[in-house]
C-alpha positions in Angstrom: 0.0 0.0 0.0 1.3 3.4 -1.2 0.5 6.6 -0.6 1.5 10.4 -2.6 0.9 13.2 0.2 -0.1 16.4 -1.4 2.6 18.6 -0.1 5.6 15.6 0.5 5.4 15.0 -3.9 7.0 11.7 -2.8 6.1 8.2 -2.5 6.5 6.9 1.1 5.4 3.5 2.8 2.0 4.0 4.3 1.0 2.4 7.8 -0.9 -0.1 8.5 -4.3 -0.2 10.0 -2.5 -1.4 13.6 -0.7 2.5 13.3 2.8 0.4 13.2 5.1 0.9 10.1 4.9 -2.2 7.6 8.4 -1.1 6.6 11.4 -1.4 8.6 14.1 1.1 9.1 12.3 4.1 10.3 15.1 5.5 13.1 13.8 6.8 16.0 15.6 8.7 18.9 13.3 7.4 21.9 11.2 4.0 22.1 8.4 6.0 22.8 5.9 9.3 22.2 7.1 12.4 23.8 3.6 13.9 24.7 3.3 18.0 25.2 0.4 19.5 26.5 0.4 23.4 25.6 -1.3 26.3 26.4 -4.4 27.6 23.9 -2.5 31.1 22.7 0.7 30.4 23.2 4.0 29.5 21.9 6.1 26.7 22.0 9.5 25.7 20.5 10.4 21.8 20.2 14.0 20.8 19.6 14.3 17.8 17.0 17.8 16.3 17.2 19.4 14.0 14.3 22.4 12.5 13.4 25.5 14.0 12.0 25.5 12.5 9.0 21.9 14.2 7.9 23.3 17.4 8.4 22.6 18.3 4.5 19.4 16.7 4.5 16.0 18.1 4.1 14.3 18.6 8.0 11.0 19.2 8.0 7.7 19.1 10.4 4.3 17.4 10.1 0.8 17.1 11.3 -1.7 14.8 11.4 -4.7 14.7 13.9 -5.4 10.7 13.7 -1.5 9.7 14.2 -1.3 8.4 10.5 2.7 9.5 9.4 1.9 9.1 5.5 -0.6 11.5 5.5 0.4 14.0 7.4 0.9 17.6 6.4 4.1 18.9 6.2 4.1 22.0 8.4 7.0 24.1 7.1 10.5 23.0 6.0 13.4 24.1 7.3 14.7 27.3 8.0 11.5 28.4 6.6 8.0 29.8 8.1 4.8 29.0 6.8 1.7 30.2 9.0 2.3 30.0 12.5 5.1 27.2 12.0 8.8 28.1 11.6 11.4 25.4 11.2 15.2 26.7 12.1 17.8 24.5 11.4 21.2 24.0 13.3 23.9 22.1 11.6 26.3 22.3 14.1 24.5 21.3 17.1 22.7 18.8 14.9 19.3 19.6 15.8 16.4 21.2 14.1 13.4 23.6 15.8 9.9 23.9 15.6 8.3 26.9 16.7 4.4 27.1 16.9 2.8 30.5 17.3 -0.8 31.5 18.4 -1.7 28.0 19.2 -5.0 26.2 18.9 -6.9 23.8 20.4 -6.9 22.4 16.5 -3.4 22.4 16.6 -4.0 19.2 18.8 -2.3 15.6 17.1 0.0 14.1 15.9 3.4 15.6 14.8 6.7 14.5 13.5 10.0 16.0 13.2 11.5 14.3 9.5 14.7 14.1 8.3 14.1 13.4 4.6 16.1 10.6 2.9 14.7 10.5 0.0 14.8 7.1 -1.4 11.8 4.2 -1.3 14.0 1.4 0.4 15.3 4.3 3.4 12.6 6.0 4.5 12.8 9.1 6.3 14.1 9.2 9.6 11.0 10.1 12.2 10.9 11.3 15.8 7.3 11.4 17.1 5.3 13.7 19.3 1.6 14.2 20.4 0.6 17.4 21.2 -2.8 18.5 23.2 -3.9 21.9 23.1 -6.1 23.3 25.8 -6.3 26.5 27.9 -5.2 24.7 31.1 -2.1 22.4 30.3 -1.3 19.6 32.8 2.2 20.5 32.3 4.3 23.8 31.7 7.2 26.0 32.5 7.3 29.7 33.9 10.0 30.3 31.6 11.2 28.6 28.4 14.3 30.1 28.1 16.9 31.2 30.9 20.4 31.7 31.0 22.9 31.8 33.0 26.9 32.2 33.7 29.7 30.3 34.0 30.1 28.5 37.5 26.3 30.2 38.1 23.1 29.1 38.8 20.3 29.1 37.0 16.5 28.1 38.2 13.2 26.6 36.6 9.8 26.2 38.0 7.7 23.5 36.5 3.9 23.4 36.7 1.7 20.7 36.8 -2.0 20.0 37.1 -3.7 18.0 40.0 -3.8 14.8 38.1 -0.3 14.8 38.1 0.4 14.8 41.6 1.8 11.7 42.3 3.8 11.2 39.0 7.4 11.1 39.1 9.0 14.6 38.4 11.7 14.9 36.5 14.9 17.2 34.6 16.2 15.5 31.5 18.7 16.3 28.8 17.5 16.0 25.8 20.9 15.1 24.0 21.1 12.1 25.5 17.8 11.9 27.9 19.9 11.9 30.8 17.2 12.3 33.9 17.6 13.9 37.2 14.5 12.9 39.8 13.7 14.6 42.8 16.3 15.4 45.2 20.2 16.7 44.5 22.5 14.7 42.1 25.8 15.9 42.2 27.2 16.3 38.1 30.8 17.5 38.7 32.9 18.3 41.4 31.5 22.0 41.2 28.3 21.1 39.7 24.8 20.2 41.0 21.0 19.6 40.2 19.0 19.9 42.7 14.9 19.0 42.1 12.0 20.0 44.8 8.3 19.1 44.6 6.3 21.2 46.7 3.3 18.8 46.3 1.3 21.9 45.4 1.1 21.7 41.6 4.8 22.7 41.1 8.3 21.3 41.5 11.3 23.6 41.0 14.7 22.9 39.1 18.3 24.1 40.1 21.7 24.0 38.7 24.3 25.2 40.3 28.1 25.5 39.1 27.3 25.6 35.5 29.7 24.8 32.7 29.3 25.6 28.9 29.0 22.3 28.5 25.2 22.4 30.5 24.3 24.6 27.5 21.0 23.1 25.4 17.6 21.8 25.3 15.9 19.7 28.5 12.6 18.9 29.8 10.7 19.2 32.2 8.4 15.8 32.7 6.2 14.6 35.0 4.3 11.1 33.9 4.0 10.8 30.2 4.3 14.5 29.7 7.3 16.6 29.1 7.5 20.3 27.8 10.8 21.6 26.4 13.4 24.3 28.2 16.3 25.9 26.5 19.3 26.7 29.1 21.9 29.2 27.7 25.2 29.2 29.3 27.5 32.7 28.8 31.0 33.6 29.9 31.9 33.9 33.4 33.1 37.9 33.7 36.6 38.4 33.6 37.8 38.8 37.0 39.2 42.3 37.6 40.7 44.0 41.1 38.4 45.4 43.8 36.4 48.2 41.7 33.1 50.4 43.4 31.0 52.9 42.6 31.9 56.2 44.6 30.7 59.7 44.7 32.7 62.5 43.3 33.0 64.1 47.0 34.9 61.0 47.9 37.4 61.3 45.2 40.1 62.7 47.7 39.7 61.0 50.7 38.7 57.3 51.5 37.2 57.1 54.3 36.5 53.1 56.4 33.8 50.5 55.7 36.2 48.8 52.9 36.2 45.8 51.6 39.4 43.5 50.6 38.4 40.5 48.3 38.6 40.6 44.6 35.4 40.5 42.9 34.1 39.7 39.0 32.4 41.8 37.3 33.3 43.8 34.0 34.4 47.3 33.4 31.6 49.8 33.2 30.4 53.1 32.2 30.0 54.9 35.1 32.3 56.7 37.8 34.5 53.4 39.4 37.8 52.5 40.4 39.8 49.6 39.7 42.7 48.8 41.8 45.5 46.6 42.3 47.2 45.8 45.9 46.0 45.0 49.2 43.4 47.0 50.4 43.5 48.3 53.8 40.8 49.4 56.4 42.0 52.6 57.5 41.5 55.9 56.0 44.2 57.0 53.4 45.2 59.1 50.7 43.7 57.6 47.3 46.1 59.6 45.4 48.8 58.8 47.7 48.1 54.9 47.6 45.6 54.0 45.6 44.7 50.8 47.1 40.7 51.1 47.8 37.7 52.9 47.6 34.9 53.3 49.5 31.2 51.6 48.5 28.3 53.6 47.7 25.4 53.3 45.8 25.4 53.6 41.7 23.3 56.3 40.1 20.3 56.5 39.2 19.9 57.1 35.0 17.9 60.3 35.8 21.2 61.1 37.4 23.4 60.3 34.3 22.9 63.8 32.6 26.3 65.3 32.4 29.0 63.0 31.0 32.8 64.1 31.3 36.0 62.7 29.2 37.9 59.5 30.4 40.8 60.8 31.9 43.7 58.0 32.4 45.7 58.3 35.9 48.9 56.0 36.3 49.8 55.2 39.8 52.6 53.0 41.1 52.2 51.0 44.6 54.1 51.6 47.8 57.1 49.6 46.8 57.0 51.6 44.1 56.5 48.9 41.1 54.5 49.4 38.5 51.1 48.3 39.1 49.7 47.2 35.4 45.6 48.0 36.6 45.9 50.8 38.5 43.9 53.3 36.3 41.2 56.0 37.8 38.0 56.1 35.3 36.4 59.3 36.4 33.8 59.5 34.2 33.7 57.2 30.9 32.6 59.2 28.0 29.6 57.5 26.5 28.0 59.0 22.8 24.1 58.9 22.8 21.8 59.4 20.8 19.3 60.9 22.7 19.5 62.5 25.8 16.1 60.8 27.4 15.8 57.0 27.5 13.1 56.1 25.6 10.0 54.0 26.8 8.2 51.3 25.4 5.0 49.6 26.9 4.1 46.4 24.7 1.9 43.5 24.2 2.8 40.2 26.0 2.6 37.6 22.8 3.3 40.2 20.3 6.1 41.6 17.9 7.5 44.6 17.7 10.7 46.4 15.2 12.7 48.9 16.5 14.9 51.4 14.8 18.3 52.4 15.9 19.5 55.1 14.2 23.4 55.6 13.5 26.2 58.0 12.4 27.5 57.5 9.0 30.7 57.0 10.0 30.0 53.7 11.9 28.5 51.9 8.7 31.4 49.2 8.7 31.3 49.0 13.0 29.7 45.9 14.2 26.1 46.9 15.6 24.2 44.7 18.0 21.2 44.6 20.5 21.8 44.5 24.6 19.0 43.9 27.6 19.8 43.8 31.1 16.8 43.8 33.1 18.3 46.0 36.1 19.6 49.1 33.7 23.1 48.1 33.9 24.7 48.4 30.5 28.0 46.5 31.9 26.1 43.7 32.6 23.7 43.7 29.5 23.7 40.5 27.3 23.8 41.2 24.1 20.8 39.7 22.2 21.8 39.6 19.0 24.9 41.0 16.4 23.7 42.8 13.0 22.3 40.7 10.4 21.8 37.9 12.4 18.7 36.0 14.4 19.1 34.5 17.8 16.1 33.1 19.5 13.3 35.6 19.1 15.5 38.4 18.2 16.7 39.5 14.6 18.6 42.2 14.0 19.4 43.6 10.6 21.5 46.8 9.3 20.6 49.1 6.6 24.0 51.2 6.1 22.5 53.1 3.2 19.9 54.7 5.6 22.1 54.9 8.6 20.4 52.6 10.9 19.6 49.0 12.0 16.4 47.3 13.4 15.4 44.9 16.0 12.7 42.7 15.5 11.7 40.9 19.2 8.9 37.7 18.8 6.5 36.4 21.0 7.0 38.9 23.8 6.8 38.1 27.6 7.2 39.7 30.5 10.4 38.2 31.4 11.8 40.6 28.2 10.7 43.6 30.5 14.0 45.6 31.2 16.3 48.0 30.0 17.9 47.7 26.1 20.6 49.2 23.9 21.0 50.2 20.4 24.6 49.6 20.5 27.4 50.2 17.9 30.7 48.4 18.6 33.7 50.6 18.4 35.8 48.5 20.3 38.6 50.9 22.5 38.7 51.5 26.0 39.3 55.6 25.2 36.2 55.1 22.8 33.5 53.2 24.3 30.8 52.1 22.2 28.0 54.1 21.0 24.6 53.4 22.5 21.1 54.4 22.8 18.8 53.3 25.6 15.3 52.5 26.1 13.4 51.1 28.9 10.5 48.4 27.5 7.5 46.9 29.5 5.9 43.7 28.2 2.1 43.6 29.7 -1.4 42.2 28.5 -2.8 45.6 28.7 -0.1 47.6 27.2 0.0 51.8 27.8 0.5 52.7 24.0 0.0 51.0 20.8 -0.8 51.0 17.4 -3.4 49.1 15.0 -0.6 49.1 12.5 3.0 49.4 13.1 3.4 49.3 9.0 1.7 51.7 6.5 2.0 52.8 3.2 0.6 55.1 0.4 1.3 56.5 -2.9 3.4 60.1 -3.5 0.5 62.7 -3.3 -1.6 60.3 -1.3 -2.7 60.0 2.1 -1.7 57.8 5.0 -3.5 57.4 8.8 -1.8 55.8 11.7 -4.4 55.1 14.8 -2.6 55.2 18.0 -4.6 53.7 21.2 -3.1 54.7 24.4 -5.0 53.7 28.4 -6.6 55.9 30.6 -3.9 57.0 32.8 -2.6 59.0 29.6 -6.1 60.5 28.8 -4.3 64.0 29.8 -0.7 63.5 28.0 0.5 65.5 25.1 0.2 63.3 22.1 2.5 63.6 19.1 3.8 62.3 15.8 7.6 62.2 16.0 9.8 61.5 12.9 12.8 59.1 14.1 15.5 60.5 11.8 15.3 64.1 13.2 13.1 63.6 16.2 10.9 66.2 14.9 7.2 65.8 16.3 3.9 67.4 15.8 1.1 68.0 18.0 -2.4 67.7 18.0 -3.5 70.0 15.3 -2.8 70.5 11.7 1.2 71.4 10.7 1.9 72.4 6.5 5.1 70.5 6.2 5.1 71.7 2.6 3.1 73.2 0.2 0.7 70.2 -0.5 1.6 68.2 2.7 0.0 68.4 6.1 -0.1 66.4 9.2 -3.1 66.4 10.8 -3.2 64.8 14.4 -7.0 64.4 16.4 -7.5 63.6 19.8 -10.7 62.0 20.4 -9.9 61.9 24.4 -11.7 58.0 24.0 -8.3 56.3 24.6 -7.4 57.1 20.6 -5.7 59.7 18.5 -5.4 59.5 15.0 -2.0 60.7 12.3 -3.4 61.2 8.9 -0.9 62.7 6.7 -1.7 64.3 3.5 0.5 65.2 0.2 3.2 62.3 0.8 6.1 62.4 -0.7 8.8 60.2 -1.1 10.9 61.8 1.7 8.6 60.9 4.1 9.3 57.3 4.0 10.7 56.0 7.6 10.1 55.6 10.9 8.4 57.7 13.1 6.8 57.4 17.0 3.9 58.0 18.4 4.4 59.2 21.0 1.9 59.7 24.5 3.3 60.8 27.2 6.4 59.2 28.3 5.9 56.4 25.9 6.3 55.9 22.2 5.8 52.7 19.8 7.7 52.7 16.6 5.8 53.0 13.4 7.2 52.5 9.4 6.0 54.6 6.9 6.5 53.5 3.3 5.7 55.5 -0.1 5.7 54.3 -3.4 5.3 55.8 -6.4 2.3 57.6 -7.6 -0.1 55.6 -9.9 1.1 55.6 -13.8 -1.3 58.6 -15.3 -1.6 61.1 -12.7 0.8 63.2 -14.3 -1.7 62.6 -17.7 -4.9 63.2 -16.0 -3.5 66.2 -14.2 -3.1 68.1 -18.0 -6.4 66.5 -19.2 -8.2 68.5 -16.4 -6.4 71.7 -17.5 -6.8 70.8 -20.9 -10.9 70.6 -20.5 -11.0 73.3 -17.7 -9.3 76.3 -20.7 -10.1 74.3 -23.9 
């Protein structure tokens, strides 16, 4: 018995009525079914490992609600997005994903992740997976992604329902489905997972002492179901001599409360010291010694307004050797583009693409995309470089125009926090240049837009509604070009002869942009803007219709014939 699936355009051996396959040589990773129960709404991505050797095959991912392989419906193929479905392939690691948006409870079945052979005597190689879709999963995660450092720790909560009470919980690999149950197993001589059941719906998941080698896919199971985790493991900091933040007044004199061990943590952009030497608790001279400083509290950003020139101090130590570290950064000299931090409110599930706007002369500089959730550039991770996708975030240059974007997928609130626009420069006397924005991911978001992509035709017309909650009823609304920050008002503005923009308020928790007499200059981004917040808008314009130009002079033709 053959079958031809519609999408597949390949002949494949069918199953048979039993749901077992009447050929022989299907590889599978596990004996049995990984089962997923997911969330109605929500998004989920599935790792699909395979060996080595299929690295230049075909991958691909299919569906079929009665568990029937050879006619299922291919989903998408790799590195490829059809629908809600996107397939990302990884050559390196050997392992495909899936990533389902939006989902629904028609979404539940049977799936496969394919490597495609090709040929009627090897059939493709098949890992398979039911999935259940309802709005309250026995089974899910708080987070599906963390990350962590070197020799960190890093933490996940798993949920479950009641039914699952008395199943075994469980932390496994999914390289090579190695399992941790509940209690602490010991990896490495540094390294530990410990797993607690609270026997109220959840268990929790810690490892401690992580290496790079922890780095990967797991999952979370309890029973029969399992829902996938993605750990990412990043550098340890480099470790540097005793370094604090102190206040300007202090500069002179160092006064008690010090404290002697070395710490890690990077170089950063604000008013430190880094030493080398023993520290000592007494008062002392800092420019006689220069051995410690005293602790205080770092600024706040509203207090970041005036920024002074690094100014390079070499010391040498009491015995009078040369002491390779000891440098005094007064103030490190950071460009911005702006001299507010701009704020985003946004919509947990949703997408948004940002616009960082450049100099010129930093078209060839690497650019890239950093969060750190407590505002601390220094400690930022970057997200992703330019012209490249990592997890939900892409980012992609446009040197002819000066700036780069950043597209960020299936929002959360975990991705609430503080983010830079970032050009690399590379040089400790030229820090890189940045741009910083604070963004809140919510159900109910402060500010948004129907459309964050419109377009018209030169001449034409183009209207942007912006929606913003009650608490900004009273704020000034406004229309800001990106480019040149320059904003209008509610009200009509004559940006040329023939062009307007024409903002109106309706005080309803809406305000409308039409603007009139485009031209092709007006292509870009622009904000609107309530308040405190903004949301990022692209404006496009093409060219006007073929036979304006002709019907124009036929009018005046007619109108003096």
């Amino acid at each position: 018995k053959f079958n031809v699936t519609s999408e597949k355009k390949k002949i494949v051996f069918a199953e048979s009525d039993t749901g077992s396959d009447v050929s022989a040589g299907i590889e599978s990773r596990s004996s049995s079914w990984g089962q997923l129960s997911l969330q109605t709404g929500g998004t989920v991505t599935i790792p699909c490992h395979y060996d080595m050797k299929y690295i230049h095959h075909k991958k691909y991912w299919c569906f079929d609600a009665k568990h029937a392989f050879n006619y299922c419906k291919i989903q998408a193929y790799g590195n490829n997005t059809k629908n809600r479905v996107t397939v990302s392939d990884y050559p390196a690691q050997s392992l495909f994903t899936v990533t389902m948006r939006d989902l629904r409870s028609a979404d539940t079945g049977t799936y496969w992740c394919v490597v495609e052979i090709g040929g009627l005597m090897e059939p493709d190689v098949k890992e398979q997976m039911k999935i259940t879709v309802k709005s309250d999963p026995d089974l899910s995660v708080v987070e599906t992604s963390v990350s962590g450092q070197e020799e960190g720790s890093v933490s996940v909560q798993c949920l479950y329902s009641a039914g699952y009470k008395n199943e075994q919980k469980q932390w496994c690999r999914f390289k090579d489905w190695r399992c941790y149950t509940v209690g602490r197993t010991n990896t490495s001589q540094n390294s530990a997972v410990q797993v607690s059941d609270d026997g109220r719906r959840s268990f929790s998941v810690e490892m401690r002492g992580l290496q790079k080698t922890d780095a990967g896919w797991y999952w979370c199971k309890t029973g029969d179901l399992q829902v996938p985790v993605h750990l990412s493991v990043s550098d340890a900091p480099p470790v540097l001599p005793v370094k604090y933040w102190i206040k300007r007044s202090t500069m002179k004199t160092v006064k008690p409360a010090l404290i002697c061990e070395e710490h890690k943590a990077p170089v950063v952009d604000l008013p430190i010291l880094v030493f080398c030497g023993k520290c000592q608790s007494s008062s002392m001279e800092l420019a006689r010694t220069g051995q410690a400083a005293i602790v205080t509290e770092p600024p706040t950003p509203q207090k970041r307004k005036k920024q002074e020139k690094l100014q390079l101090i070499h010391h040498k130590n009491r015995s009078n050797m040369d002491c390779p570290l000891m440098f005094i950064l007064l103030m490190l000299s950071i460009e911005s583009w702006s001299s507010s931090c701009r704020q985003l409110s946004l919509q947990t599930g949703g997408l948004v693409t940002i616009p960082c706007h450049y100099d010129m002369k930093y078209i060839h500089h690497k650019k890239y995309w950093c969060f750190d959730a407590k505002a601390a550039f220094n400690y930022c991770k970057i997200q992703a470089y330019g012209n490249n996708t990592n997890d939900r975030v892409t980012v992609t240059d446009y040197p002819a125009q000066s700036l780069f974007t950043v597209t960020m997928r299936d929002l959360w609130s975990g991705d609430t926090g503080m983010y830079w626009c970032v050009v690399e420069i590379g040089g400790l006397m030229e820090p890189d240049v940045k741009e910083q924005m604070e963004i809140t991911v919510k159900s109910d978001p402060d500010l948004s837009v129907v459309n964050s992509s419109v377009s018209g035709q030169e001449e034409g017309n183009v209207s942007v509604q912006c929606l913003y909650s009650a608490g900004y009823k009273n704020e000034q609304k406004q229309w800001c070009r990106s480019k040149d920050w320059r904003c209008h008002t509610v009200g009509r503005t004559s940006t040329s002869q023939n062009s307007a923009v024409q903002i109106s308020d309706d005080g309803r928790r809406s305000f409308i942009v039409e603007m009139s007499g485009l031209q092709k200059s007006d292509a870009g981004w622009y904000w609107c803007k309530a308040g405190d917040l903004q949301v990022p808008v692209h404006l496009s314009v093409s060219d006007a219709p073929a036979g304006t130009l002709t019907n124009t002079f036929t009018w005046f033709h007619e109108l003096y014939k």
